[in-house]
N, C-alpha and C positions, 0 to 999 in steps of 0.2 A: 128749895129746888122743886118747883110744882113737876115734874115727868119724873123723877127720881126719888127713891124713900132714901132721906137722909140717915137713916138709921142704918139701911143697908149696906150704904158706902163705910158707912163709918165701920160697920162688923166687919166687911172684906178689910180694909185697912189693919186693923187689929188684929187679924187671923195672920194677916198675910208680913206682918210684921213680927208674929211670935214664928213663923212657920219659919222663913227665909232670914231671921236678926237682921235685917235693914229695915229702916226709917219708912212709914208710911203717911204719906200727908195727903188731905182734901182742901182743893181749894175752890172760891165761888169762881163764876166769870170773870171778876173784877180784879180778880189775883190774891183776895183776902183768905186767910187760913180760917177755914173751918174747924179741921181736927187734925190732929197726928197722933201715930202710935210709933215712936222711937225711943221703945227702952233699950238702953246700953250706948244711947248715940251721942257720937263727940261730936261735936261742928267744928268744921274747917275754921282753925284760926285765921283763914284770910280772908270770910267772911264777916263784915258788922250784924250782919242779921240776917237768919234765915230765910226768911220771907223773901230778900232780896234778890237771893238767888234760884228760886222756888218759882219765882215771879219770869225771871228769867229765860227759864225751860219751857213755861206754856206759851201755846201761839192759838188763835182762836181757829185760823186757820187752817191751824195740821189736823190731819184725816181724823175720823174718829172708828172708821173703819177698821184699825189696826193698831195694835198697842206701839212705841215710838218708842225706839231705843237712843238714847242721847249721851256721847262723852264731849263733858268738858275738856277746857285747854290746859284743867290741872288733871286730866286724865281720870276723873272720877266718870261715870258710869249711873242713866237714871231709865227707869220704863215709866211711861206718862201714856194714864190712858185716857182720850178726854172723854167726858161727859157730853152727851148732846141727847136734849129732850126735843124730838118731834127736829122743825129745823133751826132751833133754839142753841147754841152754845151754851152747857151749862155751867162750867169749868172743869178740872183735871184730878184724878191720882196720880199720885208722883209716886214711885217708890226708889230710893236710893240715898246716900249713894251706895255704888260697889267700885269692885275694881277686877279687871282681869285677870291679873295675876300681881305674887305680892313683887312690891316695888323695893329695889332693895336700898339702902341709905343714899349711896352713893346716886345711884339715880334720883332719888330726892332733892337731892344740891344738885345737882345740873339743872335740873327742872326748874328749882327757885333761881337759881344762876340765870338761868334763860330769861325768863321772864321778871328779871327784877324785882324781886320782891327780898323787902328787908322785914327779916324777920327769926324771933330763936328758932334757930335748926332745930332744936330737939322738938319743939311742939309739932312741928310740920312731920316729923318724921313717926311721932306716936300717932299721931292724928291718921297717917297713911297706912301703918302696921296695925291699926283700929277697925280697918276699914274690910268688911265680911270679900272675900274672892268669891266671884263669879261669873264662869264660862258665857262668853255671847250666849250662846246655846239655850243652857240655863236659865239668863235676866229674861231670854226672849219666849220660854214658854212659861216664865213666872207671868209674863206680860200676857199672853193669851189668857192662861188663867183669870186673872183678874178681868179680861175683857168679855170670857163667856161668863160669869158671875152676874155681868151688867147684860150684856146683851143675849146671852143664848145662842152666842154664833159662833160655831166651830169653823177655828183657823190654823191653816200648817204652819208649821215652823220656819220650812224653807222659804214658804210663801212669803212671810211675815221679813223674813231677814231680806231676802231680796227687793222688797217696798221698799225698805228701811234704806237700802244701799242705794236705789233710784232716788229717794228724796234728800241722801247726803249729795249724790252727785249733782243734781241740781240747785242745792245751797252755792256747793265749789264751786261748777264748771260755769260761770254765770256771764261770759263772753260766749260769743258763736266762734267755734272752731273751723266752720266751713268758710266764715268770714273772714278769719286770719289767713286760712290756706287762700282766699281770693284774692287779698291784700298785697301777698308776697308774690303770687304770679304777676298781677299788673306792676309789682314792681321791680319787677325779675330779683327779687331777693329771696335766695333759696340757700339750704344747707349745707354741711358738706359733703362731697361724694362718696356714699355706700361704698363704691367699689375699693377706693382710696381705704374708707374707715375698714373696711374686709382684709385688704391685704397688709394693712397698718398691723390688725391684732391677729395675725397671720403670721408675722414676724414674731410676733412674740411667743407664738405655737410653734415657731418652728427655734426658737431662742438663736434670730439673727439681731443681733442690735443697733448695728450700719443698718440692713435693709427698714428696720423699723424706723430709728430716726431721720432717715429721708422721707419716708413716707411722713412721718409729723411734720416738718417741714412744709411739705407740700400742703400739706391740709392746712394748718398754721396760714400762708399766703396767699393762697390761693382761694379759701372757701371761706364762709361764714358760719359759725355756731351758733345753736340758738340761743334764745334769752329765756335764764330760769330764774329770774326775781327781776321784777318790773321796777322793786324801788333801790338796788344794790347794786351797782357792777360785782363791786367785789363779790356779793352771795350768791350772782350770777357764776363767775367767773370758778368759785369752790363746789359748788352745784354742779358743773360741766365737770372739775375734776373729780369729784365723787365717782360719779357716773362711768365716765372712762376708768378711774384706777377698779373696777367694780368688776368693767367689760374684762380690763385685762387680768384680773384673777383669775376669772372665766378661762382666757386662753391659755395661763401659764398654766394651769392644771391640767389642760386637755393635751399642753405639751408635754405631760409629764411629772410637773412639781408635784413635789408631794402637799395635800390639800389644807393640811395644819402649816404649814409651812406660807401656805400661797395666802390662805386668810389671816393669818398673822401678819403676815407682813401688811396685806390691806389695813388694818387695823390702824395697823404704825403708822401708813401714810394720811391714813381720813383723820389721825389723832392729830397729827402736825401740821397737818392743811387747816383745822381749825382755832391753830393760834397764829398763822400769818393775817396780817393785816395788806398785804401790800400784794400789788396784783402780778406784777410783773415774778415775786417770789412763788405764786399759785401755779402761774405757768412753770418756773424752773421745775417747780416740786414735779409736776404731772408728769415734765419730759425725764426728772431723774427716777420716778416710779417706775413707767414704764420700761425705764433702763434696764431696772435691779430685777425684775421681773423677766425681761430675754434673758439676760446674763446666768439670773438663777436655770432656768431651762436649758439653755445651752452646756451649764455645770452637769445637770442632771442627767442630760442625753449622752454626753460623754460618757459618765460614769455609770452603766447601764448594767446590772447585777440581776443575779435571779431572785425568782419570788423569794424564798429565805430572807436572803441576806436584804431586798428592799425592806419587808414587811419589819424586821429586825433595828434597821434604819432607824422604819418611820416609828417603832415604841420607843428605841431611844431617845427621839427627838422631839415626841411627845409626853415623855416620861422623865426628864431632864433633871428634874428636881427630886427625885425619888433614887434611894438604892436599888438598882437596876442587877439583876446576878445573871451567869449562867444560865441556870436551871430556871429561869422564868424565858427566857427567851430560846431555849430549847424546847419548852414545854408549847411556846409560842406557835411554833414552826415546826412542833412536832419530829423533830431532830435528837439525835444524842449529843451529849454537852459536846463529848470527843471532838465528831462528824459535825458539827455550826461551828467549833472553834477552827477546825482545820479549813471548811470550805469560805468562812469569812477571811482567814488569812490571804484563803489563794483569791479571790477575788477583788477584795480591795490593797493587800500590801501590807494591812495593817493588823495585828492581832485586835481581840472582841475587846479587850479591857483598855487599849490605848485608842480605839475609837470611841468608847465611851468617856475617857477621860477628855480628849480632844471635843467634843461635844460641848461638856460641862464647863473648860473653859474658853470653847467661843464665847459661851451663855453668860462668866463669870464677865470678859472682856465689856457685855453689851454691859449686866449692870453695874460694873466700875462706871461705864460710860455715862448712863443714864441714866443712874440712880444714884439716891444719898444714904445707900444701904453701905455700913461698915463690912473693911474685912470679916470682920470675926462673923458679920450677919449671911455674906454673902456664904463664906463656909459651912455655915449650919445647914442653911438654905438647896445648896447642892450635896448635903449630905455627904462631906470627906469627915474624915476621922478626925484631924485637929488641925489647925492654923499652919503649923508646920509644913506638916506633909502637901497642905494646900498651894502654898508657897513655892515647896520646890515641883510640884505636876505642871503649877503655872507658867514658870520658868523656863522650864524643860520645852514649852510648845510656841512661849513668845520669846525666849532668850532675855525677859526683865524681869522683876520683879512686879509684883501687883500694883504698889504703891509708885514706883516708877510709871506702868503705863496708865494711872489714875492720873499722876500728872503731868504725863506727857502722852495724851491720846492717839494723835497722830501720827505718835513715833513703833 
């Protein structure tokens, strides 16, 4: 590298490789590896060679004004600063990879799931729990570093990230946006109406669900949605319900629902929206989310209780799976056990210890329902004392047995 002491690059490499435990590599112009210092480093088993993906990351192109933060689509994480002598390209430090935060198994198999890739789970998953965590933050003032070492020019941080975010959006955004809104004017093809979409999740804030599904209705017939995948209907069509079941969390909260309650159920709907295949099922799904969503609100608005006994509620409904006492939920609400158990009578109907039991077995109902968890698991699970006693609390709140409405759900 005639403008560059090759010795130099190679010490920051090595430094900056023992400093930070990620992988440092030098490469010429041409994409050939000069040097690396990657002790402790595993490569991506779903790479054949380093180099190729090394090769990958440089562009001659990108600035050399600022170090480059770059994640791949297997969510690995690299800073590339390139080399430029005079107005020479001269080639790149790479250092990486990292990763954000650690990736937990499960997310690993959705990821290879996604992207089809065959290959032993377990190497992908060591290979990922291998991989050093580090904050944007972090990679992006290791990247300055490295870049005042070569040039001597002090750069901000924020500076540096927001570059970085200007030149992702210009990789994505790579149609004119003002040309699509031109497009759809001469062709009077517009979306649907704000005011409609307002009083639609309006309804849901106010948990009416006649006035809500008229309003879907109308928009349904009457307007157009847009298009969020140019090559899917269907990932179009799940894309738009995301979106909506997302809006309406939004509203069933502001109506009231309790907020574990309101993203749970979100969860449940985006988890089963991503095994329909069929489009016409996408839409039932969005109109019966939307539903369960007023319905829950209208529940809630009814049964309107004081701070106490809500806040009391919402631990047991987030605490569901745990021995739940008295004295934690007195200590809660800063109440004596006495004074919570009489003022929860008188407000809900129901003593503290049968709303908690009525609780655990809606909970038990869902995973009979939903899951291939055994009695005896489910009992552990909700923390009763033995199968027995589980049995008959069960009972007592659906008039069957477990095993009976295991097999008869509906009933």
């Amino acid at each position: 590298m005639p403008y560059l002491n090759r010795d130099h690059l190679e010490y920051i490499c090595r430094n900056m490789n023992e400093t930070l435990k990620i992988p440092f590599f030098l490469l010429d112009s041409k994409g050939e590896l000069l040097f690396e210092s990657s002790s402790g480093y595993r490569q991506n088993p779903l790479y054949h060679a380093k180099i190729d993906y090394l090769r990958q990351l440089m562009r001659n192109d990108d600035s050399s004004e600022y170090p480059i933060i770059k994640s791949t689509k297997l969510l690995e994480n690299y800073l590339i600063v390139n080399l430029q002598g005079g107005d020479t390209f001269q080639g790149s430090i790479i250092g990486g990879p990292s990763v954000f935060t650690n990736y937990s198994e499960d997310m690993i198999r959705r990821m290879n799931h996604d992207l089809g890739l065959f290959i032993d789970q377990e190497f992908i998953i060591l290979y990922y729990q291998s991989l050093p965590v580090m904050k944007l933050h972090d990679l992006t003032r290791a990247g300055i570093l490295v870049h005042y070492m070569i040039y001597h020019q002090i750069l901000d941080t924020e500076y540096v990230i927001k570059q970085n975010q200007i030149m992702e959006d210009q990789e994505v955004l790579t149609e004119n946006p003002d040309l699509e809104i031109s497009l759809r004017r001469q062709n009077t093809k517009f979306h649907h109406d704000y005011l409609i979409e307002k009083k639609l999740f309006g309804a849901i804030t106010k948990g009416k669900k006649e006035e809500l599904l008229n309003y879907l209705n109308i928009a349904n017939e009457e307007f157009e949605y847009g298009v969020l995948s140019k090559n899917s209907q269907l990932r179009s069509e799940k894309n738009l319900t995301i979106s909506g079941i997302t809006l309406a969390t939004r509203a069933a909260m502001e109506g009231g629902l309790y907020p574990e309650i309101a993203y749970s159920l979100s969860d449940l709907y985006i988890q089963r929206l991503e095994e329909l295949q069929d489009i016409h099922e996408v839409k039932k799904l969005m109109e019966k989310a939307f539903g369960d969503f007023a319905e829950r609100v209208h529940t809630s608005q009814i049964e309107q209780y004081s701070k106490p006994i809500s806040l009391c509620q919402n631990f047991i409904f987030n605490h569901v799976y745990e021995n739940i006492t008295l004295s934690q939920l007195s200590e809660l609400v800063q109440l004596t056990p006495n004074y919570l158990s009489s003022l929860f009578k008188k407000e809900t109907q129901v003593s503290l210890s049968e709303y908690i039991q009525k609780v655990k077995i809606d909970e038990a109902k869902n995973l009979l329902t939903l899951t291939s968890y055994s009695l005896s698991e489910i009992c552990t699970l909700l923390n009763f004392t033995d199968q027995s006693y589980f049995i008959k609390v069960f009972k007592k709140f659906t008039g069957v047995t477990p095993k009976h409405f295991k097999d008869n759900p509906v009933n």
